[in-house]
C-alpha positions in Angstrom: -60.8 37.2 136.7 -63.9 39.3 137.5 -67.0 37.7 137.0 -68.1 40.2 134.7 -66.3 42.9 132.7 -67.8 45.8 130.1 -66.1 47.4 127.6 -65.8 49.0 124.4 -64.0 48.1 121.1 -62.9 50.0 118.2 -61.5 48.8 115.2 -61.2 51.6 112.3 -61.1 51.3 108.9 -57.2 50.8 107.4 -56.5 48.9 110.6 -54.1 45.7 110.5 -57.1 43.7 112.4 -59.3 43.5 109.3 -56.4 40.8 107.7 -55.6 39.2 110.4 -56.9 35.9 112.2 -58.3 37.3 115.3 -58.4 35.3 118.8 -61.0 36.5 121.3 -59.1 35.4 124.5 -59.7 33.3 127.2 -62.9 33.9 128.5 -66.1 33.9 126.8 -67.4 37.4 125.3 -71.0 38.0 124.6 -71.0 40.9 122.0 -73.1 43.8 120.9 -72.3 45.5 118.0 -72.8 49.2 116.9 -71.7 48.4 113.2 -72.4 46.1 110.8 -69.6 43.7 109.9 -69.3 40.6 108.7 -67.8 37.7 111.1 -66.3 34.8 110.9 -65.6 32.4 113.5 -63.9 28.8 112.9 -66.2 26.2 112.5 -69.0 28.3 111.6 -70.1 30.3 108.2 -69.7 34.1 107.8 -72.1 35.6 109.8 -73.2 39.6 108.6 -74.1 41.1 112.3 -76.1 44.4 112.8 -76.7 46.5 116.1 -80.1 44.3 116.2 -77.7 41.3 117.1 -75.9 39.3 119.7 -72.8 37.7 118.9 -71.3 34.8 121.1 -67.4 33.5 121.2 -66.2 30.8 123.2 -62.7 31.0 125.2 -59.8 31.3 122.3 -62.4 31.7 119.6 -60.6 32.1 116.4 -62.8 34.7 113.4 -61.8 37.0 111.2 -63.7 40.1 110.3 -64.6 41.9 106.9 -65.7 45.7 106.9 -69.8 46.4 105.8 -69.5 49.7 107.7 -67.7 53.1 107.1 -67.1 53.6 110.9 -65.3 50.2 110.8 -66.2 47.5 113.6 -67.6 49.3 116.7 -69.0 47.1 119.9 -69.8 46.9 123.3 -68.5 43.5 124.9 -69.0 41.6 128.1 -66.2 39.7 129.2 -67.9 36.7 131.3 -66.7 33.9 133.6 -67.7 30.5 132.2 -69.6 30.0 135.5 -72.1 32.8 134.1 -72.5 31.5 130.6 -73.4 27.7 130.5 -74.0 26.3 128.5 -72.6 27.6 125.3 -75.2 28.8 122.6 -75.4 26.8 119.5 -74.3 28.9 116.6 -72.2 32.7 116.8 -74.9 34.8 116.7 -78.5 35.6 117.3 -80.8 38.2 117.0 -80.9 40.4 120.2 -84.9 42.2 120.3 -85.4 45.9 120.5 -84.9 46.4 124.5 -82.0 45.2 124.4 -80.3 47.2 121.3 -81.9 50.6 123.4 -79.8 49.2 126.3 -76.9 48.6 124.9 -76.8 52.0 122.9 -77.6 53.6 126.5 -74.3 51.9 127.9 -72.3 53.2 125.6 -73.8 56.4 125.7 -72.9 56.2 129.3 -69.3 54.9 129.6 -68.5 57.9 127.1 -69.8 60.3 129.4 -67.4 62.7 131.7 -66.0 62.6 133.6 -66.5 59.1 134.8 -69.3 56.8 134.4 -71.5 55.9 137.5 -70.0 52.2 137.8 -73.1 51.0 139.8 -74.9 51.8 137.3 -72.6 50.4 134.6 -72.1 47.1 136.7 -76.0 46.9 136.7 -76.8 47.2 133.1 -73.8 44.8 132.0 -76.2 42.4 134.1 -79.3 43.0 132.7 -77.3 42.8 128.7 -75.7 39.5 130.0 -79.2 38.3 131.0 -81.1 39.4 127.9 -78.4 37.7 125.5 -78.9 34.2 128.0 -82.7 34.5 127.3 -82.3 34.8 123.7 -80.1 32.0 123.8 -82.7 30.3 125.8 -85.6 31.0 123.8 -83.6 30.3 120.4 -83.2 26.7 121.6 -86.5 26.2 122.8 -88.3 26.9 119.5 -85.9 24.6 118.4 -86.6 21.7 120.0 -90.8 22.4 119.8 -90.4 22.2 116.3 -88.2 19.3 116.1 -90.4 17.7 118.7 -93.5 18.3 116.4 -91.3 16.9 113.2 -90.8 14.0 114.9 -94.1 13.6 116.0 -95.6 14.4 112.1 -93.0 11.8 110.6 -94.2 9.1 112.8 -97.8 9.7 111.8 -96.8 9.4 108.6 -94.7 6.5 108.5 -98.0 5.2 110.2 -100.1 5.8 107.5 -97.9 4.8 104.9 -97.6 1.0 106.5 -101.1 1.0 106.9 -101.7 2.1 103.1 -99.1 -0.4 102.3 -99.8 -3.0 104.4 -100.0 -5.9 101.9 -96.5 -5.3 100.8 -93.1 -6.4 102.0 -91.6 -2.7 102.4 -88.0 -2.6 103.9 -86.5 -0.2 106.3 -84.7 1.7 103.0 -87.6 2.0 101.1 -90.2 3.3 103.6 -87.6 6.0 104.6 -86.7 7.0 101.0 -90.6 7.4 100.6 -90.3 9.6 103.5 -87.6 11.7 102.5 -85.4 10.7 105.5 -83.0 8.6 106.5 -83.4 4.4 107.7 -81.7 5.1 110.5 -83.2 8.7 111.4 -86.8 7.2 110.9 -86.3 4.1 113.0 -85.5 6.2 115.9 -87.9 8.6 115.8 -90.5 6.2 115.2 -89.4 4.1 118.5 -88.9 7.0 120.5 -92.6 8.5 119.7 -94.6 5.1 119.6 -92.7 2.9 121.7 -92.6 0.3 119.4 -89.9 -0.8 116.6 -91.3 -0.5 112.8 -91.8 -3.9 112.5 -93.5 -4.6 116.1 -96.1 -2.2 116.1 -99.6 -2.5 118.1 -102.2 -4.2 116.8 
């Protein structure tokens, strides 16, 4: 298999796809659509996608599709080896920024064109869509863990404070989480992991 392959899909109003369980193949696709539609992958909630998105399916990814859009589904794909795509994204979509909506609509602008497209050229901008989608990817999971890194951080502090407040009472595990809000054994890990220390060994 190529590392890399660009195309275009069309699926028109009326057409047999809409009711049908769909199965992407076995590569991984990273798509950009040109519609709205509504997808829905298995083992994940219905996701309504827009031009301004990516979308993400894993080798034989399962989804069915519902029509938003007059026009019907309209995309431009990548087909990528798994070399190229690891690892996986979390979740089947993302938003995709402006550049790389303008990029996408100028690939398909181009692969319509006649008579042929310049395939350098077409090669070189499946690159640069493959590379933007992995960088939204990238960034997506690294706001991700900053703020679960600063939750963390804030629950600990609190769970601080709260034995301090409560210091002359005989609080158990249970009860300090459910003042908390969180789980016993969510808040015992966190708390070791940021301080060092178990909940009931902590510096003097």
């Amino acid at each position: 298999m190529p590392e890399l392959t660009l195309g275009e899909f069309a699926c028109e109003r009326g057409d047999r796809l809409w009711d049908e369980v769909n199965d992407i193949g076995g590569a991984p696709h990273v798509v950009f659509p040109r519609t709205r539609v509504l997808i829905e992958q298995d083992g994940a909630h219905p996701v309504l996608v827009t031009p301004n998105d990516v979308v993400y399916y894993r080798p034989h990814q399962r989804y069915r599709r519902e029509l938003r859009d007059v026009r019907g589904d309209r995309s431009l794909w990548l087909e990528v080896a798994p070399a190229l795509f690891e690892p996986a994204p979390d979740g089947p979509a993302r938003p995709s920024g402006a550049r790389t909506y303008l990029l996408a609509v100028s690939v398909a602008h181009h692969l319509a064109r006649e008579p042929a497209p310049d395939r350098l050229l077409a090669e070189e901008a499946a690159l640069r869509l493959l590379g933007d989608a992995v960088d939204t990817t990238t960034r997506a999971r690294t706001a991700r863990r900053a703020r679960t890194r600063a939750e963390h951080a804030d629950l600990a502090e609190a769970a601080k404070e709260l034995l301090s407040e409560r210091m002359t009472q005989r609080l158990s595990l249970r009860e300090l989480a459910a003042a908390l809000f969180v789980s016993p054994f969510h808040l015992a890990r966190v708390f070791r992991a940021q301080t060092g220390f178990s909940l009931t060994a902590q510096p003097k």
